[in-house]
N, C-alpha and C positions, 0 to 999 in steps of 0.2 A: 368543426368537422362533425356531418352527421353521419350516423347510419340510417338509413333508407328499409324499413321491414312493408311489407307486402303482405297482409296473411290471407294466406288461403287464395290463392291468383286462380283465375279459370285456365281450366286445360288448355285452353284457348292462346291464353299470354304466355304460359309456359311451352307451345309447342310451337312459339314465332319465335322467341328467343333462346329452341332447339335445346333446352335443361338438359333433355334426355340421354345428347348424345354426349353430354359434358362427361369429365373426368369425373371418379366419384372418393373423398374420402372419410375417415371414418377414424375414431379417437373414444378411446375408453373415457372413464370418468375424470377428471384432472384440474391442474390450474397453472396457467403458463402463457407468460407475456408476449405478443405477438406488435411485428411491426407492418405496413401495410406498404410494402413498397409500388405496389400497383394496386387498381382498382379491382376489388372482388365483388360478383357476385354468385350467390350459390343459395341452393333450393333443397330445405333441412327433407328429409325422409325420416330420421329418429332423430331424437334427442331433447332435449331441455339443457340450453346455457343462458350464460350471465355473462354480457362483455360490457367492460368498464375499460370506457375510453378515459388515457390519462386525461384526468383533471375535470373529466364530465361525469354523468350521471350514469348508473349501472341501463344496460336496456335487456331486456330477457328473450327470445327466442327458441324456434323448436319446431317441431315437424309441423310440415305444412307451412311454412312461412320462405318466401322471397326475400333475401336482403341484401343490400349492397352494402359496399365498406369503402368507406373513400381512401384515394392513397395518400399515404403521410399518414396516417393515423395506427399510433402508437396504441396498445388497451392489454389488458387483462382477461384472458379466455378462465369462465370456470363453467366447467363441463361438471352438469349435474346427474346428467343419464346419458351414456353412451350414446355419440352423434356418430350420423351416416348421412352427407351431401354430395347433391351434386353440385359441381364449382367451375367457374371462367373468370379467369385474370384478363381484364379487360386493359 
């Protein structure tokens, strides 16, 4: 299972795929295991993490960056600076 990062997508792609009017949330500094039971994608406005999918390799993300999260994928959130996205469970 991969994750899928985008960085820095032109306004362009993020206003066909409507980011804007997405739901938006937002998570202090932290570290807490997440399961993916649908498909995420969500478009960081702050932050810097580190998600480590069980059994793969850490990948790092953060503002300005596009990413999707496949479903079934199990990982580890560590939130190194407060994150603010916007999100669609696809």
């Amino acid at each position: 299972m991969e994750i899928k990062i985008e960085h820095q997508p032109s306004p362009e792609i993020l206003q066909k795929l409507g980011v804007f009017q997405w739901g938006i949330w937002q998570k202090e500094v932290s570290k807490f295991p997440w399961t993916y039971d649908t498909q995420e994608t969500c478009y960081f406005l702050e932050g810097d993490v580190i998600v480590t999918p069980h059994g793969g390799q850490p990948v790092q993300m953060g503002k300005g960056d596009l990413v999707t999260f496949p479903v079934g994928m199990s990982c580890i959130w560590e939130i190194k600076s407060g994150v603010k996205k916007h999100y669609s469970f696809n």
